[in-house]
N, C-alpha and C positions, 0 to 999 in steps of 0.2 A: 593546304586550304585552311585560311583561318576559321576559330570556332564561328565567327558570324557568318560566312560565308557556309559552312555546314548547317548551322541553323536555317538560314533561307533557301538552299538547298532541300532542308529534310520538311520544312514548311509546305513548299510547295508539291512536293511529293506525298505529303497528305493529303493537301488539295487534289490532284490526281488520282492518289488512289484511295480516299473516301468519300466525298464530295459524289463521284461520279455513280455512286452505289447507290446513294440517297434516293427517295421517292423523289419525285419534282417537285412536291407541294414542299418536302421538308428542306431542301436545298431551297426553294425562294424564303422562307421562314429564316433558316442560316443566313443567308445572304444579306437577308434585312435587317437582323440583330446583329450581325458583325459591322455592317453597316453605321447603324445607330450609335454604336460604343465607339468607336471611330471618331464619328462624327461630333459625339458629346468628349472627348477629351481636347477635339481641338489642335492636332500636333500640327507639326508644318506642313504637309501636303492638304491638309482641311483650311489651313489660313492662307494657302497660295491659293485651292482652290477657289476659293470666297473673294481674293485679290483677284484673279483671274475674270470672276463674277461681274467684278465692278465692273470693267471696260466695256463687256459685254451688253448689262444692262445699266446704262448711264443713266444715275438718279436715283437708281435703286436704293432703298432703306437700309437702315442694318438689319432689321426685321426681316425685310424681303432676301436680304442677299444670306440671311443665316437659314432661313426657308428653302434657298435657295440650293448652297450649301447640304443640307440633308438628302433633298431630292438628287443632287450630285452622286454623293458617297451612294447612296441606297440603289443609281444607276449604275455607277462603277461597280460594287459587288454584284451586280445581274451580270455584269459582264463578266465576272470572273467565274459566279456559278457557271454559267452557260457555259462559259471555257472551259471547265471542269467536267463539266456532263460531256460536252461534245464528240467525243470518242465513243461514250456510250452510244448516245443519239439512233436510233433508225435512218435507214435512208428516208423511210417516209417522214421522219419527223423532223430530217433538215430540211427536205423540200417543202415542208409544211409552215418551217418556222423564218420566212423572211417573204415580203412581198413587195420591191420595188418597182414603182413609178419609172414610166419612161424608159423601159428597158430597149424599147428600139436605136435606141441610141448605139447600143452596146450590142446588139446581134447584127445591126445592118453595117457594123464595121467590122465586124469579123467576117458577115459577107464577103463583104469589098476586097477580102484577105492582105490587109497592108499592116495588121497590126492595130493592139488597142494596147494604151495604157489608162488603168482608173485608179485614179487619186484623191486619196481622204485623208477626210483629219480622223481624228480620234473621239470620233462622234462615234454609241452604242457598241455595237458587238462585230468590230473589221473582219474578224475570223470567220464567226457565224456566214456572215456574207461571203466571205469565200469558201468557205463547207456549200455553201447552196450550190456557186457557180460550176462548182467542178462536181456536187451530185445531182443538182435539177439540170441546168445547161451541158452536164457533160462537158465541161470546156477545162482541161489544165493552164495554170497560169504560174507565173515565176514572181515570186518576191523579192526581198529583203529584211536582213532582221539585227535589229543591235546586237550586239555582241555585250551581252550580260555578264556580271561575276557571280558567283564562280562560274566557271566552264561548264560546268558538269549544267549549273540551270540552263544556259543556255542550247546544250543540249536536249535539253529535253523540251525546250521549246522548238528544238527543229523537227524533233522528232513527234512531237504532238502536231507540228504544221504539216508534216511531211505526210500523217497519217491520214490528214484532212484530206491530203492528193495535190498538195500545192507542192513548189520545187524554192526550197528555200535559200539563199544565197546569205552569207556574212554581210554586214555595211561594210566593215572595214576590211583592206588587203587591197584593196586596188584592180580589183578585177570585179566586181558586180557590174558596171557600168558598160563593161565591153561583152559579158555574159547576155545582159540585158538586149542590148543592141542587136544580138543576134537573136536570138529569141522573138523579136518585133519584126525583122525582116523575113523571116520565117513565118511569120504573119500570125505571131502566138501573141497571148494577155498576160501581158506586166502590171500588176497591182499594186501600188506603195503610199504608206501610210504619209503626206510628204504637208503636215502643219507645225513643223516643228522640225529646225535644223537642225541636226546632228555633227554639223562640220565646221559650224564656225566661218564656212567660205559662201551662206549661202543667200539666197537674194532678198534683201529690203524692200519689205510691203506696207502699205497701208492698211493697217488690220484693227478696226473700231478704233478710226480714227488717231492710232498710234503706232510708232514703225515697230514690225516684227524682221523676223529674220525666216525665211523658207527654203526647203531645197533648190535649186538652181535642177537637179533631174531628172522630172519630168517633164521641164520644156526644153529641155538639151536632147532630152530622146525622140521629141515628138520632132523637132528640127532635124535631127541625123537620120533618122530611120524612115520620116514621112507617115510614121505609127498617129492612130486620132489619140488624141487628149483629150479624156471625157474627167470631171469631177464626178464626184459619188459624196452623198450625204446622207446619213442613216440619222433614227431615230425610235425609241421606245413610244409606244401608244399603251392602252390601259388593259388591252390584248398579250399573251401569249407570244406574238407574232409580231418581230421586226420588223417596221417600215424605214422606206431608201426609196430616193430620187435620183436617176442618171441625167446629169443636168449637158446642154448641150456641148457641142465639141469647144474646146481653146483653140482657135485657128493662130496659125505661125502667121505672124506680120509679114507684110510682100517686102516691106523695106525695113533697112536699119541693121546695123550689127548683130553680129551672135548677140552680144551681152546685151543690148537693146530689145530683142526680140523676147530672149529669155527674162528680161526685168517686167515687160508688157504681159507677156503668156503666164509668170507668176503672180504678177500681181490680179491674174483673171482668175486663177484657181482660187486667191486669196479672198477674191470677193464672192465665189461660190459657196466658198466653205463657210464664208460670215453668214451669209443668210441661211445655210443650215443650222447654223450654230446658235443664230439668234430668235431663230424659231422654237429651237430646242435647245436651250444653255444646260439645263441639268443634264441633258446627255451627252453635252460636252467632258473627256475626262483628260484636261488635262491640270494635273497638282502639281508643276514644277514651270519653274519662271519661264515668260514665252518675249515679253517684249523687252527692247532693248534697253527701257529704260531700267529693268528689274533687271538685266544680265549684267547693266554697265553702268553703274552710279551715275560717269559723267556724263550719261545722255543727259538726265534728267537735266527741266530747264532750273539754268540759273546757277548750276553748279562749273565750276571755272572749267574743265574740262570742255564742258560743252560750249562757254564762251569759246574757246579756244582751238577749237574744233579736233580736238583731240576722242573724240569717241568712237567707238569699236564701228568699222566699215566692212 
């Protein structure tokens, strides 16, 4: 293990095991002054974030989008205090601390026992929300998680998910997908955080007006298995307590190819997730390049690549 990979390693095992000792009051104080210095130095993940901003809110100032910007980073560490405590947490205080909207959605398809997958972006606290589901609903559900360096961190995000009560799988190895699968016909809840490819193979959306790139599955799942497709959007209010909207199902088109259906059914979550997102942009976190024209030069117009249709498909 190189010394950087031990340092972010021994970082986060700080976070773990002091963070989660803190009073509440003194972890949000942490959170928001780690925050702030972040935020005032400006490195790359605060200038992508800001980039990210823009598309988001077209027109916005630089005033507004660096406003914008703070309230971001300031949501981002809520996330990670909260991620920090969550082990500690009470079961009363995880049932206490998330309240979504439209939860019928998501009990009456577990009813029907065919299987639920819910899919979000990386809006507020995904974790928190599935702390609630497996301690207020009782319900176990199976994930997926990148495969981090060092190993050792990644570890102990399994084992921090694991303790939550979720059953966590690798992205990579080539076997989540068929794990998953079964898991759904068994009539279980697949969770995955899916606004942001991880594979480079995955499907072109329309996303504030610009092509992104999304996972291709969860509408591959929801077509093999007959599992419903619900999105999920979260959001911090001025409360304690995280709100979340289960927005209606992505129904599988009657017609058209796999890869037609799948390009349709993504690009429906895609539009779910925009109007979470654009309701609440600062609790949007993502700091690392999302659309294609920031992955691939030659998307961008006017650059001969893109004359020439040579850009990343």
């Amino acid at each position: 293990m190189s010394a950087r990979d031990r340092l972010t390693d021994g970082l986060y095992g700080v976070g773990w095991g002091t963070v989660k000792k803190l009073p509440e009051p003194a972890a949000v104080r942490l959170g928001r002054t780690v925050a702030d210095v972040a935020w005032k130095r400006r490195g790359t993940g605060v200038r992508r974030l800001e980039s990210n901003y823009a598309r988001v809110v077209p027109g916005a100032s630089p005033e507004r989008l660096a406003a914008l910007s703070r309230a971001g980073m300031r949501s981002y560490l809520r996330y990670w205090m909260e991620s920090f405590r969550l082990p500690a947490w009470s079961t009363e205080r995880i049932k206490g601390g998330f309240a979504p909207k439209d939860l019928h959605h998501l009990t009456d398809g577990m009813d029907a026992g065919k299987g639920v997958i819910l899919a979000l972006p990386h809006l507020a606290n995904w974790d928190l929300a599935g702390a609630w589901v497996t301690t207020r609903l009782g319900i176990p559900f199976t994930t997926v998680a990148e495969r981090l360096k060092p190993e050792t961190l990644y570890d102990r995000f399994v084992a921090y998910r694991e303790g939550l009560g979720m059953e966590v799988l690798p992205h990579s190895g080539g076997t989540a997908f068929g794990t998953l699968a079964r898991r759904l016909r068994d009539g279980g809840l697949v969770c995955l955080v899916a606004d942001r490819d991880l594979s480079a193979s995955g499907v072109e959306v329309d996303f504030f007006g610009e092509t992104a790139r999304m996972p291709a599955g969860p509408a591959l799942l929801a077509q093999q298995t007959g599992a419903l497709l619900l999105p999920v959007t979260l959001w911090y209010d001025d409360s304690p307590v995280m709100q979340g909207r289960v927005h209606p199902p992505v129904e599988v088109p009657e017609s058209g190819t796999r890869a037609e259906k799948t390009s349709v059914m993504t690009q429906a979550l895609a539009d779910a997730f925009a109007t979470g997102i654009a309701d609440h942009p600062e609790d949007w976190h993502m700091l690392q390049r999302l659309w294609l024209k920031d992955l691939d030069p030659a998307r961008a117009p006017g650059s001969q690549g893109a004359a020439d249709g040579q850009g990343t498909s």
